[in-house]
C-alpha positions, -999 to +999 in steps of 0.1 A: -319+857-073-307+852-107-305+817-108-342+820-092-354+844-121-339+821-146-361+788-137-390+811-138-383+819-176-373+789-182-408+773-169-424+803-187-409+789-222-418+754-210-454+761-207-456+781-238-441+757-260-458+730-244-488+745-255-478+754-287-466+723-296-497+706-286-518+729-314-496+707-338-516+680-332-549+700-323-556+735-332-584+743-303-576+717-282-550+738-264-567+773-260-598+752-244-571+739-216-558+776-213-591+788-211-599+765-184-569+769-164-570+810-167-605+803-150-589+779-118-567+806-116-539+781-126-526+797-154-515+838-157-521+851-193-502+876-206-514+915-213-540+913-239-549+878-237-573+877-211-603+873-236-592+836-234-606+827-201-639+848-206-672+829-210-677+837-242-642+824-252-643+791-231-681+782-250-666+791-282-635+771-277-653+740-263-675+740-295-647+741-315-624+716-302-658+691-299-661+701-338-622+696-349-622+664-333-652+646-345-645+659-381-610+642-377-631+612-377-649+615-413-631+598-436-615+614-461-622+646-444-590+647-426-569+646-453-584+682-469-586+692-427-550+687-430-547+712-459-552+740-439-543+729-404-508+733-410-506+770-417-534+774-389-514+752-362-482+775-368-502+811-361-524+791-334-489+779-320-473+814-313-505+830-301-506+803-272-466+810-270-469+847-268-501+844-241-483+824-219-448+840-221-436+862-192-415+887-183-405+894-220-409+927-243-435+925-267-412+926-295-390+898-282-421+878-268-439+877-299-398+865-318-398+836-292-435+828-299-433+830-334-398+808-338-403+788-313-440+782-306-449+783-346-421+764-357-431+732-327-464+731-342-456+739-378-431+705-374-455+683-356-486+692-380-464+686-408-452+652-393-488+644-385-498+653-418-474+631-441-484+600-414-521+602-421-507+607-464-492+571-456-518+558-435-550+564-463-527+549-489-520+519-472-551+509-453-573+529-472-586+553-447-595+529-422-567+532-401-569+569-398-596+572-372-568+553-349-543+577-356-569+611-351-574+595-315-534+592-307-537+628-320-564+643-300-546+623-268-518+638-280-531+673-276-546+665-247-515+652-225-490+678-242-512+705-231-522+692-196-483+684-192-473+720-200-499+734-172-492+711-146-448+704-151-434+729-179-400+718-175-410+682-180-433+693-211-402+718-227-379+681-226-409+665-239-415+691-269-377+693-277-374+652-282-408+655-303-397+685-323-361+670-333-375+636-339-399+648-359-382+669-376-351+642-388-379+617-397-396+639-419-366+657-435-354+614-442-387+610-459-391+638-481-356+631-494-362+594-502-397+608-516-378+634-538-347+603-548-373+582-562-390+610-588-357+615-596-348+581-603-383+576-617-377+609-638-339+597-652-357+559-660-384+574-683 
């Protein structure tokens, strides 16, 4: 029984962080697959998240993921996108945590959702972000429309994977996560060595 109650929760944090981590890469792109599945009847939303699969909801969020996506695709307009999305990928990240997670308290289910779910999508926007930096200084923007497609996919697959195999989808988000993480954390270093060095040679 416990070892039975255990996979459940442990499938419950797979799906939530799958789906948190794929609003680090799209914001809206996530709550239109929850939307969606709450509809099949695929997915079970927590207590006051059932707005999500209402019709109202489901035309709203289709609008807005057809709207975040294309705009990824004006140029220069994804860099000052990516000004805001990381603050609004880390609260968009816990509320898809905390709607998905089950069999939690409130209190503890919106800790999990906020730690876990906001910090996945906080590191993979941030990630994200300092790629697309690199990419408009060294193709001049034009390699950026390449990179918002791998992204939307991204979203796309992270969030389908997290409905349809959470465990899958948690190993998935935990390789992401920590690989992001180290490769950022390498190049802000070596970004903040050179102003140094640059500071000390002037």
């Amino acid at each position: 029984m416990e070892s039975v109650y255990t996979m459940e929760v442990l499938m419950s944090v797979g799906l939530g962080l799958g789906l948190a981590a794929a609003c680090g890469f799209r914001v809206f792109v996530p709550f239109l697959a929850m939307s969606i599945a709450s509809r099949a009847g695929h997915l079970d939303l927590s207590e006051r998240f059932d707005w999500i699969a209402s019709d109202v909801a489901l035309g709203v969020l289709a609008l807005a993921t057809v709207l975040e996506i294309g705009s990824y695709y004006v140029p220069w307009l994804d860099n000052l996108l990516d000004t805001v999305a990381t603050p609004a990928a880390v609260v968009a990240g816990t509320v898809a945590a905390a709607a998905t997670f089950q069999g939690t308290s409130p209190l503890l289910g919106w800790t999990l959702a906020a730690i876990g779910g906001g910090g996945a999508a906080g590191v993979l926007q941030t990630g994200t972000t300092l790629l697309r930096g690199l990419s408009s200084i060294s193709t001049a923007g034009f390699g950026n429309p390449i990179l918002s497609t791998a992204e939307a996919g991204g979203a796309a697959s992270l969030a389908s994977l997290a409905l349809l195999l959470p465990l899958v989808a948690l190993l998935v988000v935990m390789t992401l996560v920590l690989t992001t993480g180290v490769k950022t954390a390498r190049f802000l270093g070596a970004r903040e060595q050179r102003r140094s060095e640059m500071h000390r040679a002037a």
